[in-house]
C-alpha positions in Angstrom: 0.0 0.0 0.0 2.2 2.5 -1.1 1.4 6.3 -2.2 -1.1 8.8 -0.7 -3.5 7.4 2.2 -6.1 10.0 3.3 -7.0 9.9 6.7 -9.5 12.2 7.1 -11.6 14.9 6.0 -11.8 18.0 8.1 -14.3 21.2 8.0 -12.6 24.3 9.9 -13.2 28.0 10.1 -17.1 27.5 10.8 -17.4 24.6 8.0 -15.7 27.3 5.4 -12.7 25.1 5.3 -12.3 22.1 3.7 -9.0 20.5 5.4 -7.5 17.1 4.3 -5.4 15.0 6.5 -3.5 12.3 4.3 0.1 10.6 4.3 2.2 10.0 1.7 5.2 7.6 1.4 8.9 8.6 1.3 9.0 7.8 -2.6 6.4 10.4 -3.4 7.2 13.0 -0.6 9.7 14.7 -3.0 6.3 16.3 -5.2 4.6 17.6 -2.6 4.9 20.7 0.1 4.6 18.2 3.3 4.1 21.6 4.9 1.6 22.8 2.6 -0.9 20.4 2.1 -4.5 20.5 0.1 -7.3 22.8 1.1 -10.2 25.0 -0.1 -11.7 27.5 1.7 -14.8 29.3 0.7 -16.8 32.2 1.4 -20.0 30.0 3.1 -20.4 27.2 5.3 -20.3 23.3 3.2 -19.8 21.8 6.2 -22.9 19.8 5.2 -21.5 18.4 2.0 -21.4 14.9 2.0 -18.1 13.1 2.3 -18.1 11.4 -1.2 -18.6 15.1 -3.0 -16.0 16.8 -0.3 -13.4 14.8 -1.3 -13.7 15.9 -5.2 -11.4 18.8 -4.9 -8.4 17.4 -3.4 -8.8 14.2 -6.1 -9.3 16.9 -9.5 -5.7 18.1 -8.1 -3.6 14.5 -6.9 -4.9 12.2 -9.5 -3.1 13.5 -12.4 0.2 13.6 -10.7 -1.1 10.2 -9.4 -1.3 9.1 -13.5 2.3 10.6 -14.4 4.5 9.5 -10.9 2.5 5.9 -10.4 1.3 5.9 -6.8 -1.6 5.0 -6.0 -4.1 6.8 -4.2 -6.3 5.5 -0.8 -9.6 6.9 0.5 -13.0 5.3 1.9 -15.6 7.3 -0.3 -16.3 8.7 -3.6 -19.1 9.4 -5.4 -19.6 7.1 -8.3 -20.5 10.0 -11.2 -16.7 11.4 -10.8 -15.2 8.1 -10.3 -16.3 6.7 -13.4 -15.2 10.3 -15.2 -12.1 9.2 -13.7 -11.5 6.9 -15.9 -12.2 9.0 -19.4 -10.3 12.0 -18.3 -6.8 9.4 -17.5 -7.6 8.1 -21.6 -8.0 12.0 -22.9 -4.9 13.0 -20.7 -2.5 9.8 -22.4 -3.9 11.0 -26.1 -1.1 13.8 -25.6 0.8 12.6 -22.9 2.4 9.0 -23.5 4.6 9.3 -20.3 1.7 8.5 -18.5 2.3 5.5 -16.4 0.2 1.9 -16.2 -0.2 2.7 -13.0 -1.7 5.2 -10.2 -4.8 3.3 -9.1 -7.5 4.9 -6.9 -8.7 2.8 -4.2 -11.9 3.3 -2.3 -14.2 1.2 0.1 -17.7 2.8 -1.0 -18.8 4.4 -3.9 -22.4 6.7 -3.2 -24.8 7.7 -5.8 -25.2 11.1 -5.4 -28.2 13.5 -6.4 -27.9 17.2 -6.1 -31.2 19.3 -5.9 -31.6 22.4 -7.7 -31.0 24.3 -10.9 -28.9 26.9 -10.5 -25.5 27.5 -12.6 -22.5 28.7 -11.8 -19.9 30.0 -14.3 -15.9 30.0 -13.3 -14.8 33.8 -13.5 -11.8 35.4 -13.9 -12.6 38.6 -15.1 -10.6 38.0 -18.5 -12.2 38.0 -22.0 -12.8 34.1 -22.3 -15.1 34.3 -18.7 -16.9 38.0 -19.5 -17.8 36.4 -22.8 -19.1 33.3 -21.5 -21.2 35.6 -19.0 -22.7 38.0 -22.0 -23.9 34.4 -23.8 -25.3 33.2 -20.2 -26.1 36.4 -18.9 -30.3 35.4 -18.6 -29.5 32.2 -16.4 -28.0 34.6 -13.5 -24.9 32.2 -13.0 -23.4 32.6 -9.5 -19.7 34.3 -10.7 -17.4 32.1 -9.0 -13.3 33.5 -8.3 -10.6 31.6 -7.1 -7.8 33.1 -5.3 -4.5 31.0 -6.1 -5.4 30.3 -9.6 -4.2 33.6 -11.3 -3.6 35.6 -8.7 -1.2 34.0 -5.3 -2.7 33.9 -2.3 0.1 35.8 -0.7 -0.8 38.6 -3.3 -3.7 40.4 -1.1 -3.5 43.4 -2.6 -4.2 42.3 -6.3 -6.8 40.0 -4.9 -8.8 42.6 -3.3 -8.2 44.8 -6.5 -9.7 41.9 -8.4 -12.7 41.9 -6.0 -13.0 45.5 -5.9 -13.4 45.5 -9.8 -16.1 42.4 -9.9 -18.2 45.0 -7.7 -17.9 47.9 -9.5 -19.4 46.3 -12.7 -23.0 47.7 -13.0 -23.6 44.5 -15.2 -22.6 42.2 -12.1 -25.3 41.1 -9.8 -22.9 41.3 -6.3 -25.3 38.9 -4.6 -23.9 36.4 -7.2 -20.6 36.7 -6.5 -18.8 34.2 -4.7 -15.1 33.9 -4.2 -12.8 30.9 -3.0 -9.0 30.1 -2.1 -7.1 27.1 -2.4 -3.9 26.2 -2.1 -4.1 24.3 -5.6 -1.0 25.5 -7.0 1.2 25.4 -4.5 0.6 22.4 -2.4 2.9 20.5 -4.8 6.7 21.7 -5.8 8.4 22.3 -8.7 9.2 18.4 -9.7 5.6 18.0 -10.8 6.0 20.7 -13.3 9.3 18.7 -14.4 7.0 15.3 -15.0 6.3 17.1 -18.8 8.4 18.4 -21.0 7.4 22.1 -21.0 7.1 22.7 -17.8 3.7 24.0 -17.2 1.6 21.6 -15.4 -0.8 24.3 -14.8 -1.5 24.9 -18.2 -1.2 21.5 -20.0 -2.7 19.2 -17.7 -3.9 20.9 -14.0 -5.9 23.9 -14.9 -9.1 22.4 -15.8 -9.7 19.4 -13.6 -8.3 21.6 -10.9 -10.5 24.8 -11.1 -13.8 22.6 -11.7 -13.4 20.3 -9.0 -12.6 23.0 -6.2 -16.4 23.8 -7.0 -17.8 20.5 -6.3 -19.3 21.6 -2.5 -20.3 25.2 -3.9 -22.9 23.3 -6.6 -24.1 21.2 -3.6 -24.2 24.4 -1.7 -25.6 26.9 -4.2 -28.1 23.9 -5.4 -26.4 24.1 -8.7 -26.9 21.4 -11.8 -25.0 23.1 -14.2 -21.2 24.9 -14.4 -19.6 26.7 -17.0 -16.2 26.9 -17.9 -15.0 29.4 -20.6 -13.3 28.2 -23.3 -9.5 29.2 -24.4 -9.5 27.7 -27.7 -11.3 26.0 -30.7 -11.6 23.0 -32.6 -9.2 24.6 -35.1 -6.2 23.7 -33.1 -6.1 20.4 -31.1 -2.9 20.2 -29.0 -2.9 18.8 -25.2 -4.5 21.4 -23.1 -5.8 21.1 -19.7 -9.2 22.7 -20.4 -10.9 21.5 -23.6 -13.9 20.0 -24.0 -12.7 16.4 -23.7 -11.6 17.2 -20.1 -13.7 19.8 -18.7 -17.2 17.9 -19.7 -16.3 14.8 -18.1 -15.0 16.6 -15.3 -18.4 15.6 -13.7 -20.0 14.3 -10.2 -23.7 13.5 -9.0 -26.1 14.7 -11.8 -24.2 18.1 -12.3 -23.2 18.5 -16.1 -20.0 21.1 -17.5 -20.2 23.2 -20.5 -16.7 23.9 -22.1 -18.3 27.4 -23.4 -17.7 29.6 -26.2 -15.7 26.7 -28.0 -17.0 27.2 -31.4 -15.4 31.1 -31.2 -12.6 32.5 -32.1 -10.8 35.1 -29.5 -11.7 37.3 -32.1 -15.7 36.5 -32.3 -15.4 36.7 -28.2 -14.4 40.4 -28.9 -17.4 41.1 -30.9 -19.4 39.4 -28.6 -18.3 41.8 -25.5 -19.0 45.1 -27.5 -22.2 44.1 -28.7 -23.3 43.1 -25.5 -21.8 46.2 -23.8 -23.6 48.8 -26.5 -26.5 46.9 -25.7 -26.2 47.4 -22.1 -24.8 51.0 -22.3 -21.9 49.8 -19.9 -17.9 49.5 -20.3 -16.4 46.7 -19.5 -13.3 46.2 -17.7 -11.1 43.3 -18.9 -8.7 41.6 -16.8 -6.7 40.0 -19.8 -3.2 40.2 -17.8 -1.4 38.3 -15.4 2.3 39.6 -15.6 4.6 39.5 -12.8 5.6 43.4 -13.8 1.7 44.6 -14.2 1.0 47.5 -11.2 -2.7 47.5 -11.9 -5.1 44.9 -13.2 -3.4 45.1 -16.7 0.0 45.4 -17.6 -0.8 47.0 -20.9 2.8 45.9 -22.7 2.8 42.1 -22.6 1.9 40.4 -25.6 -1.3 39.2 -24.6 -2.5 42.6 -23.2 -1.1 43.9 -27.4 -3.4 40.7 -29.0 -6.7 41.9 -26.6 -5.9 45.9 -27.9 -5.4 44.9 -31.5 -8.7 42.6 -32.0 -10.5 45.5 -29.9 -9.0 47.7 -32.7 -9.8 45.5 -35.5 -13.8 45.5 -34.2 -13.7 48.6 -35.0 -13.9 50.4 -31.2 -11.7 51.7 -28.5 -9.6 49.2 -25.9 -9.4 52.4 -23.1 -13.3 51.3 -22.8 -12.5 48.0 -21.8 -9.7 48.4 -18.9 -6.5 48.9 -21.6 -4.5 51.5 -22.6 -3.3 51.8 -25.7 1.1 51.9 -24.7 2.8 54.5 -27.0 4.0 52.9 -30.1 1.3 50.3 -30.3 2.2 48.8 -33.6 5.7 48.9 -33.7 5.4 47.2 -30.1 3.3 44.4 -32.0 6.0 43.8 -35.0 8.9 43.6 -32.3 7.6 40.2 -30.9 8.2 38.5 -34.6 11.5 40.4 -35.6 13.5 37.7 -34.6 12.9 33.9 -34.3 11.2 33.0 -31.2 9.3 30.1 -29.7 5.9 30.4 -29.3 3.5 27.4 -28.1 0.7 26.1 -30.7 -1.6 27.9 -28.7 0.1 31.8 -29.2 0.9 31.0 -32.9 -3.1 30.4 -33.2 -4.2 33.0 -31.8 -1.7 35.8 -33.6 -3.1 33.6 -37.1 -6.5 34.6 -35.5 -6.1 38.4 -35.7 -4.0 38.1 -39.3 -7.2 36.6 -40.8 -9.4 39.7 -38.5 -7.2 42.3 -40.1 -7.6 40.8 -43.2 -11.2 40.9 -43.4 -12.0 43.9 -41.1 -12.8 46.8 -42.7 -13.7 49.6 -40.0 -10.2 49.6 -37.5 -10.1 52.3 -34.7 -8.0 54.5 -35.8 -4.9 55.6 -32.7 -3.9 58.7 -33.8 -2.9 58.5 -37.3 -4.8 56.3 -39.7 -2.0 56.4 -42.8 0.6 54.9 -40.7 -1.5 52.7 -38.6 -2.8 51.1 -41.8 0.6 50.6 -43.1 1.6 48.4 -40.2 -1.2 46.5 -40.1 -0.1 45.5 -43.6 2.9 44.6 -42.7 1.1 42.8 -39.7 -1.2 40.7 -42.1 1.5 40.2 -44.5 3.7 38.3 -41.5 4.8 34.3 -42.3 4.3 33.2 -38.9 5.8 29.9 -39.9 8.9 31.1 -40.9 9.6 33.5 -37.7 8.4 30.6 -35.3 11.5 28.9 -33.7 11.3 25.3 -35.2 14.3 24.2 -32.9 11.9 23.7 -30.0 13.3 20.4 -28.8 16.9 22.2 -27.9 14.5 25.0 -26.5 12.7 22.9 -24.6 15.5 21.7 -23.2 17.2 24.9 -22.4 13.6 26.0 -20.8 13.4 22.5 -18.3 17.0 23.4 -17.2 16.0 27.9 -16.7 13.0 26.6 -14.8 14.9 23.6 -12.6 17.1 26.2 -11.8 14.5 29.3 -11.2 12.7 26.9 -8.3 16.0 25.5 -7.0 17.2 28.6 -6.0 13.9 30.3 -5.5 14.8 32.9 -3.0 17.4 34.7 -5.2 15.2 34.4 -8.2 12.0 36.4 -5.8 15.1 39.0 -5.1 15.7 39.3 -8.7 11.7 39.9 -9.8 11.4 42.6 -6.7 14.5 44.7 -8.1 13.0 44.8 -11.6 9.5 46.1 -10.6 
């Protein structure tokens, strides 16, 4: 009986806190923050959620590591819904990920049948295009907004947090008695060796994100008497790379009679654009878009990184202005844009798609806000749409790779002087 034995399951801070007491043998200690372990902790008391449903969360998050190490994982209850999901989400994760090993076995005494009452929905929200968008298409069901701090934003990082709460309240389109906001420790209860199990590096992204975020709401759907959770797309079926939130994951990411919709799929970043101005000249409201997660951003948008540049420029190709929509435009917006591809980098399938995205908007857009002067703007958007993206992509990613595991071993190793390093250049 070797790997990760849960030994109980504990409900703190007046049943806010979900607190999980399990072991794990000396082989597998080396992936996980022994003093860190598990939790979520949310803004209403699920004390009363049932064992087999409680346990979801801390499963979405040790399974997968479970699939890739080879441990095997002991509790006493499950429900049956997500235990059978289980089994399709480990098949969808080896389609892209052969290094999945034969083994990592979860082992349980009882599986319950669980029914939850109710028809509410609730819709993941992180304030960024892909979630504002899902809530403009969903906006008539009333979804309950949900947040959850140490995704995006660190727990240690209060002061963005609040920021990011202070925002959610100040839009007149939100409904503030349907916000609801939770923490978890979900990406930092396990170190930097995880990230290592793949060959990029991100764990988050390629195989966490999705199982993770969904199944930290498993006792708010029993809570909020909710049947139905939406997840907001990044991508579509135009691209089909391993991800850790497509539809193949997310929509059998499921438990008791509660059914996921991997939303917006069949649109483009682009289309989601659209989507968010219509809806906000319908409504008469701005909308403030929280597109940006860089380390050197001072507000909720750093307004330089790349993906802040793609959000402006398919703003600008819809024709309207991104300072209505929580950006502003940096001086030298354009020439900003052609920097990224003057020389050969790498960029994931993912970024490539999504620059391909706006080439083909720019090339079929005909009224672009104009910055300041419409000439020269138009002349590097030509030079924008006229870009061989294939040629400037760095096809030498194996030695990349490579070069990247070896950065990012050495970035977590030594940790401390790296934090020292990031604090000097903000």
């Amino acid at each position: 009986m070797k790997g990760i034995k849960l030994k109980a399951i504990n409900f703190e801070d007046s049943g806010k806190k979900i607190c999980y007491d399990y072991s794990i043998d000396r082989p597998y200690s080396k992936y996980f923050n022994l003093d860190n372990p598990y939790y979520s902790k949310y803004d209403v008391d699920v004390s009363q959620t049932p064992k087999s449903i409680a346990i979801i969360p801390l499963l979405s998050n040790i399974m997968p590591i479970s699939w890739f190490v080879g441990f095997d994982v002991y509790i006493d209850e499950l429900d049956e819904t997500f235990y059978n999901s289980l089994k399709e989400l480990r098949s969808q994760f080896e389609k892209h990920h052969p290094e999945i090993t034969h083994k990592g076995k979860l082992i349980f005494k009882k599986l319950v049948n669980n029914t939850l009452t109710g028809t509410n929905a609730l819709l993941l929200f992180s304030g960024g295009l892909d979630s504002f968008e899902s809530l403009t298409r969903n906006y008539e069901k009333q979804p309950y907004l949900i947040s959850i701090h140490g995704a995006d934003v660190e727990i240690s990082d209060t002061k963005r947090w609040n920021q990011f709460k202070k925002l959610n309240e100040e839009e007149n389109i939100i409904d503030n008695s349907k916000l609801s906001y939770i923490e978890s420790n979900l990406r930092d209860f396990y170190t930097y060796k995880v990230d290592l199990l793949i060959n990029s590096t991100s764990w988050w992204g390629e195989i966490q994100h999705g199982m993770a975020l969904l199944g930290v709401l498993a006792p708010m759907s029993y809570k909020l008497k909710a049947n139905q959770i939406f997840i907001a797309s990044s991508n579509t079926n135009e691209i089909d790379f391993g991800w850790g939130s497509r539809p193949e994951i997310d929509e059998n990411m499921v438990w008791a009679n509660v059914k996921i919709v991997h939303d917006g799929y069949h649109l483009r970043r682009t289309g989601k654009i659209e989507n968010v101005i219509d809806f906000s000249k319908k409504h008469n409201e701005n909308l403030f878009l929280r597109v940006c997660y860089s380390e050197l951003r001072n507000g909720a948008n750093c307004n330089t990184c790349p993906k802040c540049l793609r959000t402006m420029l398919g703003i600008i190709l819809a024709g309207d202005d991104p300072s209505k929509y929580g950006l502003q435009i940096p001086n030298n917006f354009y020439q900003r844009i052609l920097s990224i591809f003057s020389k050969k980098t790498k960029m994931s399938k993912g970024l490539e798609y999504e620059w391909w995205c706006l080439q083909e908007k720019a090339k079929d857009t005909k009224h672009v806000f104009v910055i300041q002067d419409k000439e020269k703007e138009t002349a590097f958007l030509n030079k924008f749409k006229n870009l061989n993206l294939k040629q400037i992509i760095n096809t030498e990613s194996d030695k990349v790779s490579k070069l990247n595991r070896l950065k990012f071993a050495l970035r977590n190793k030594y940790s401390t002087l790296y934090n020292i390093y990031l604090k000097a250049r903000r």
